[in-house]
C-alpha positions as CSV (number, residue, x, y, z in Angstrom):
1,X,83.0,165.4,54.9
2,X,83.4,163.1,57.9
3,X,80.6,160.3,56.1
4,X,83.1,160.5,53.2
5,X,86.1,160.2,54.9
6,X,84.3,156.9,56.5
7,X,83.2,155.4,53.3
8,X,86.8,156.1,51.7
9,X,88.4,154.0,54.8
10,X,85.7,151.4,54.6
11,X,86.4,151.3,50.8
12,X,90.3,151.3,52.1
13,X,89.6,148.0,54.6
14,X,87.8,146.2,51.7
15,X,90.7,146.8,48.9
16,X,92.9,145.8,51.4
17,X,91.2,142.5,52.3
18,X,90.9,142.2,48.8
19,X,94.6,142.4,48.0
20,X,95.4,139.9,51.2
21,X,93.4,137.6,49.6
22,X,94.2,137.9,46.1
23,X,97.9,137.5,47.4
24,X,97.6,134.4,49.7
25,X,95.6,133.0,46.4
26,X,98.2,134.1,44.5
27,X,101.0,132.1,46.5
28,X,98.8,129.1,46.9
29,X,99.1,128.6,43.2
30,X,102.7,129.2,42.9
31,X,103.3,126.2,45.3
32,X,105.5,124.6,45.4
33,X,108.1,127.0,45.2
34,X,110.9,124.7,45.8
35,X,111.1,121.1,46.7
36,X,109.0,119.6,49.1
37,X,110.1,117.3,51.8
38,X,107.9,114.3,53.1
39,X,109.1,113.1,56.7
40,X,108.3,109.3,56.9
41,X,108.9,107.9,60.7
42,X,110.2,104.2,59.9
43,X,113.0,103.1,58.2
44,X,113.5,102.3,54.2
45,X,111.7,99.6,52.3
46,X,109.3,99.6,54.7
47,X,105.5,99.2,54.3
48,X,104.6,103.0,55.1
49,X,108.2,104.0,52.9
50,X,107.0,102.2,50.0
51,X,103.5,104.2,49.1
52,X,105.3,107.3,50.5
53,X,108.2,107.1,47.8
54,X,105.8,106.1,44.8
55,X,103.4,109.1,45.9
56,X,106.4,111.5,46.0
57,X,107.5,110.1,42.2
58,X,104.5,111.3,40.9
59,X,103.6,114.4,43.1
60,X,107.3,115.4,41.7
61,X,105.8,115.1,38.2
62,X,102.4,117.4,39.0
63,X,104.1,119.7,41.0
64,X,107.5,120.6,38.8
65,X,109.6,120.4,41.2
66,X,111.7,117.4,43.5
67,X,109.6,115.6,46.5
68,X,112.5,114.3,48.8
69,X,111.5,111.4,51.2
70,X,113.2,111.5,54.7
71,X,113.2,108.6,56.8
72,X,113.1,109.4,60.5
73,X,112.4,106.4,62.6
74,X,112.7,105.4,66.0
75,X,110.7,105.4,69.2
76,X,107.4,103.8,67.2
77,X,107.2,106.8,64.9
78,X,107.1,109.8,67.9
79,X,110.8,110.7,66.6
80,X,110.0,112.0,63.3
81,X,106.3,113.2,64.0
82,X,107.7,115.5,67.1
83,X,110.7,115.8,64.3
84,X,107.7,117.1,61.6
85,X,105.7,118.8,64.3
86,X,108.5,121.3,65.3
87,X,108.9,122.3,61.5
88,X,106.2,124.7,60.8
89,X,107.0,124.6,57.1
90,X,104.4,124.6,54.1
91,X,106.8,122.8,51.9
92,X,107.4,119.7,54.7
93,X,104.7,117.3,54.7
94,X,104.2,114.0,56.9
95,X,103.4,110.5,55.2
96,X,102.5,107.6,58.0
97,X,99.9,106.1,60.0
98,X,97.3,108.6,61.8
99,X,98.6,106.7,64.7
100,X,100.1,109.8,66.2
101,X,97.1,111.6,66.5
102,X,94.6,108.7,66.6
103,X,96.0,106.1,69.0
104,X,99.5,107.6,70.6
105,X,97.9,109.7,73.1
106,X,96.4,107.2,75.0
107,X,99.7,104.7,74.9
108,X,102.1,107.1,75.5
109,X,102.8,109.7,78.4
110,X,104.8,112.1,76.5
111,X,104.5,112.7,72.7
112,X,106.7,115.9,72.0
113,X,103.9,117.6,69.9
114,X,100.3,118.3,70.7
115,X,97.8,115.6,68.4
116,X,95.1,118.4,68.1
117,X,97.5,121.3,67.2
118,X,100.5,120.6,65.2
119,X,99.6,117.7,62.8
120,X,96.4,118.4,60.4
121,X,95.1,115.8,58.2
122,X,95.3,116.3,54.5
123,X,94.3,113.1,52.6
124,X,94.3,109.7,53.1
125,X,96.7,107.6,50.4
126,X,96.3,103.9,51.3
127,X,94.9,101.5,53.3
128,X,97.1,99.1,55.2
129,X,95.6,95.4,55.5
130,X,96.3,94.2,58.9
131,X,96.3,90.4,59.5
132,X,96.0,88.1,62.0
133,X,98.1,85.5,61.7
134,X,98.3,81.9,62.7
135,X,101.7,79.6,62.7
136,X,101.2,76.6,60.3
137,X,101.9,74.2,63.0
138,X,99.0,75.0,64.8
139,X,95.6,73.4,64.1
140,X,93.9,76.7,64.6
141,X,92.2,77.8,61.1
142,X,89.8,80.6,62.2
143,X,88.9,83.0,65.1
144,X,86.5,80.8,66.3
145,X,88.6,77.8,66.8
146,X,91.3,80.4,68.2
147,X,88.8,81.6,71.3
148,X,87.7,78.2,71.4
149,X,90.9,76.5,72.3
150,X,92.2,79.6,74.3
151,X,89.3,79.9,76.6
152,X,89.9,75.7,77.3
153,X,93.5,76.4,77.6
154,X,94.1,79.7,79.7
155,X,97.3,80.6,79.4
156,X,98.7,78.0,77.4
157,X,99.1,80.1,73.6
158,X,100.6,82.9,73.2
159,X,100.7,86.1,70.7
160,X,102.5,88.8,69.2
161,X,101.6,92.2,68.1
162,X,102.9,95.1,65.7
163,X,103.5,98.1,67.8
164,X,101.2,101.0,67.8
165,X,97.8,100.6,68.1
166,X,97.8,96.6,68.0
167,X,98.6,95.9,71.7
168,X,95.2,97.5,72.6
169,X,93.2,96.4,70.2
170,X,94.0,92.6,70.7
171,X,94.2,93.1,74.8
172,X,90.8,94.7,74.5
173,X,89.5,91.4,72.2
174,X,90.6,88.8,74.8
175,X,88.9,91.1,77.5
176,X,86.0,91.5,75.7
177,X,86.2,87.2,75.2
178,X,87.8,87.0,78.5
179,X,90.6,85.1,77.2
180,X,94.0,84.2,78.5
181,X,96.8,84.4,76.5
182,X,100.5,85.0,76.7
183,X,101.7,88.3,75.1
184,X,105.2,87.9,73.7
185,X,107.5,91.3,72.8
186,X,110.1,91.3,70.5
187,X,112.7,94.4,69.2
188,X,112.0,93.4,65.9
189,X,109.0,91.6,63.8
190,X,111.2,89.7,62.0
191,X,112.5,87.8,65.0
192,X,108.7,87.2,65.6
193,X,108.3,86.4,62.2
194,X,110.7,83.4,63.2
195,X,109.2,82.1,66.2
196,X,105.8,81.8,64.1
197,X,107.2,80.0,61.4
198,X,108.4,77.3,63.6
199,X,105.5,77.1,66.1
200,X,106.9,79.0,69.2
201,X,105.0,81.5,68.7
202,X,101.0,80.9,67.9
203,X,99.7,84.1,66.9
204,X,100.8,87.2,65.6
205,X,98.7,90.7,64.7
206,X,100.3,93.0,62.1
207,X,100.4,94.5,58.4
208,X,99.4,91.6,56.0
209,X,102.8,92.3,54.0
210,X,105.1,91.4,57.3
211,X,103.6,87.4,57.2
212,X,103.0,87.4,53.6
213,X,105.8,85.6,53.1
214,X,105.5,83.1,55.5
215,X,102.4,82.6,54.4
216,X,102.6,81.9,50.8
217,X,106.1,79.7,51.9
218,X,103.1,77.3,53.8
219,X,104.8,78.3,57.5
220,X,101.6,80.4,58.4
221,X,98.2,81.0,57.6
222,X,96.2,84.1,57.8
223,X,93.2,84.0,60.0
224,X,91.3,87.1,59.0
225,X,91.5,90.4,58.1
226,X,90.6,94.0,60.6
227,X,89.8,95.7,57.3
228,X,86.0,96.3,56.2
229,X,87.0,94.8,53.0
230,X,88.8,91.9,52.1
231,X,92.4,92.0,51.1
232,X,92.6,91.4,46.7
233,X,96.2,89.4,47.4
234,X,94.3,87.1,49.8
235,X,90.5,87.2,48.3
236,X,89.6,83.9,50.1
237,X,90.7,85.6,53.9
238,X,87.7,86.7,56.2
239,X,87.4,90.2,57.6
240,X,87.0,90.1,60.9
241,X,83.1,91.2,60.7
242,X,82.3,88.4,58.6
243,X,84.4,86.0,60.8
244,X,81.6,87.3,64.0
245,X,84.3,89.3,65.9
246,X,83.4,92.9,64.8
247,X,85.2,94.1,67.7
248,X,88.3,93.8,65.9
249,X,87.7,95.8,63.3
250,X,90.7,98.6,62.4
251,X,91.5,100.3,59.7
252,X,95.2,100.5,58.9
253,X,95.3,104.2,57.6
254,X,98.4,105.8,55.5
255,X,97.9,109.3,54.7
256,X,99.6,113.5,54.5
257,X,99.2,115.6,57.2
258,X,100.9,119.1,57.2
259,X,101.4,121.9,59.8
260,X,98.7,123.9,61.4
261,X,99.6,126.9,59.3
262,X,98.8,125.6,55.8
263,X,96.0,127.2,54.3
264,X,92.9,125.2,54.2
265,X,92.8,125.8,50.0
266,X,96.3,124.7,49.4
267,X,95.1,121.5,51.6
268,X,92.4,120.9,49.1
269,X,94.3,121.2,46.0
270,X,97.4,118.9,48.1
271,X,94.2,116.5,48.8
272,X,92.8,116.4,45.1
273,X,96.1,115.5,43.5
274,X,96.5,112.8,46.0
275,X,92.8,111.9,45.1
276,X,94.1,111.8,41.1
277,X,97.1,109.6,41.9
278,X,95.7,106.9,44.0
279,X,92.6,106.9,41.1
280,X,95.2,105.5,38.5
281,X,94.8,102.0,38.2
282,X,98.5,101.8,37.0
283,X,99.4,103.3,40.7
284,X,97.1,101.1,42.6
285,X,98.7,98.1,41.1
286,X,101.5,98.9,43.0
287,X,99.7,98.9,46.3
288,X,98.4,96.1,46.1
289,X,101.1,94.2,45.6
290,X,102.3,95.2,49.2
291,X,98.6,94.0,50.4
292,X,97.8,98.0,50.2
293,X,95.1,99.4,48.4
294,X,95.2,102.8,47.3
295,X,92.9,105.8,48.7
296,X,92.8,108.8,48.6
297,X,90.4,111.4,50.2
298,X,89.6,115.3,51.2
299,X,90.8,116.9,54.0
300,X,87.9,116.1,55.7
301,X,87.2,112.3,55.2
302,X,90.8,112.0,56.6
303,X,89.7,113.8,59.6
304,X,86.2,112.0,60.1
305,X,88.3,108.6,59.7
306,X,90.7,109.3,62.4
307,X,88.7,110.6,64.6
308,X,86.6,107.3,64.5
309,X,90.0,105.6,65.2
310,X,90.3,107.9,68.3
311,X,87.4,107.0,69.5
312,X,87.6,103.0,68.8
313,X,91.1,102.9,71.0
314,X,90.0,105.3,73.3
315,X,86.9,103.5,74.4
316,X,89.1,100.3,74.6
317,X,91.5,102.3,76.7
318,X,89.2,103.0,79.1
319,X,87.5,99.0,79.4
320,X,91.1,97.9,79.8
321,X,94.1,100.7,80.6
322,X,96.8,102.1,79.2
323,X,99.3,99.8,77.8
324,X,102.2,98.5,80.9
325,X,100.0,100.0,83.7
């Protein structure tokens, strides 16, 4: 009587799990049960609000129901990741730069969220091309001839750098070169964007799409890419690698991240209509025309390409410091 009484709550604990399953399954395929909300930390019209608003137009379509973009900037994109991370919602999702995971926690003393416990990496959707940039009025056409005439004129050019992850990455190339140069902040990269059109300011590191412009008016010239790949709006631009300064190298990576408590399966199926988007040729299109490219991934890809980010700034912070100290 007692080995029957066993089997029947052993049978018990298995229907049980059974049922737990069958309804977690069962929820995961009703998602979205009402509209989703994408937290984007910069302002409209910007390169990161662009992909996340044509992503959310067709993830509205799949998903029958709305996908409402909220703009949260301030404070380099900390505001609205602490902003995301305090959410714990299924139907909120993050669209940015893997920055805040990747690169903030060695820049930043106090983030407002934990990198390794409230943010987890869905899928990749584009690729950012980040540029480096010279004014038109200088004679320097390549990253040889710009650590040639900076290490026989210490001190005399100067540069200027997108936030984020930028700042280290150039500081550790002219350590790496042992290069001197001047390291010019602005509040805004359109003031920046000023000073290099005229020749005040010589250099200037950030998404291709901020100097486009300037570029294709004949004020500034792009010296190379940081992408493994060349950019298709500027074919005849050098990657870094193939200009000899591997060291440079950086991915610019755009992608969804959702809280901690999202089950891994309704990450995957999130992650494979991203996938199907960015694979439409009509979609990439888009992108590119913003010097983007689209890409999207599995959970997993996402996660093994931030964490080689990690790793990249980390190992620079530790050759040269944290940023200001």
């Amino acid at each position: 009587m007692r080995a029957m009484s066993h089997a029947l709550s052993i049978m018990l604990l298995a229907l049980g799990g059974t049922f737990y399953v069958a309804a977690h399954a069962a929820a995961e395929d009703s998602w979205p049960r009402r509209p989703v909300h994408v937290i984007v930390q910069v302002g409209p019209g910007t390169g990161v609000d662009i992909p996340a608003r044509l992503y959310a137009a067709r993830l509205a379509e799949r998903w029958k129901q709305p996908v409402i973009v909220e703009n949260r900037p301030g404070a380099d994109g900390l505001i609205g990741t602490a902003n995301f991370a305090r959410m714990h919602d299924d139907h909120t999702l993050l669209f940015g730069p893997a920055a805040p995971i990747s690169v903030f926690p060695y820049i930043f003393n106090d983030l407002g969220y934990d990198p390794t416990r409230d943010i987890v990496p869905i899928s990749r959707g584009a690729e950012t091309f980040v540029a480096i940039t010279a004014s038109a009025t200088s004679p320097i056409n390549s990253l040889g001839e710009l650590v040639t005439r900076a290490r026989a004129q210490p001190g005399k050019l100067n540069y200027h750098t997108a936030p984020g992850a930028f700042p280290t990455l150039f500081g550790g190339f002219l350590k790496s070169y042992g290069l001197d140069m001047m390291q010019i902040t602005y509040r805004q990269d359109n003031l920046a964007m000023e000073d290099l059109e005229i020749g005040r300011l010589d250099i200037m590191l950030s998404t291709m799409a901020s100097t486009l412009p300037a570029v294709q008016a004949g004020k500034a010239r792009f010296l190379a890419v940081t992408n493994r790949e060349r950019a298709p709006l500027a074919s005849d631009v050098p990657t870094v690698a193939e200009a000899g300064y591997p060291e440079l190298s950086y991915l610019g990576l755009l992608g969804f991240f959702g809280p901690p408590e999202m089950p891994p399966p309704l990450r995957d199926r999130i992650a494979a209509d991203v996938r199907a988007i960015s694979a439409d040729p009509a979609f990439s299109e888009k992108l590119v025309a913003i010097a983007q490219i689209a890409h999207g991934s599995t959970p997993e890809e996402f996660a093994t390409a931030i964490e080689e980010q990690r790793a990249k700034i980390a190992g620079i912070v530790q050759e040269i410091g944290r940023p200001g100290q």
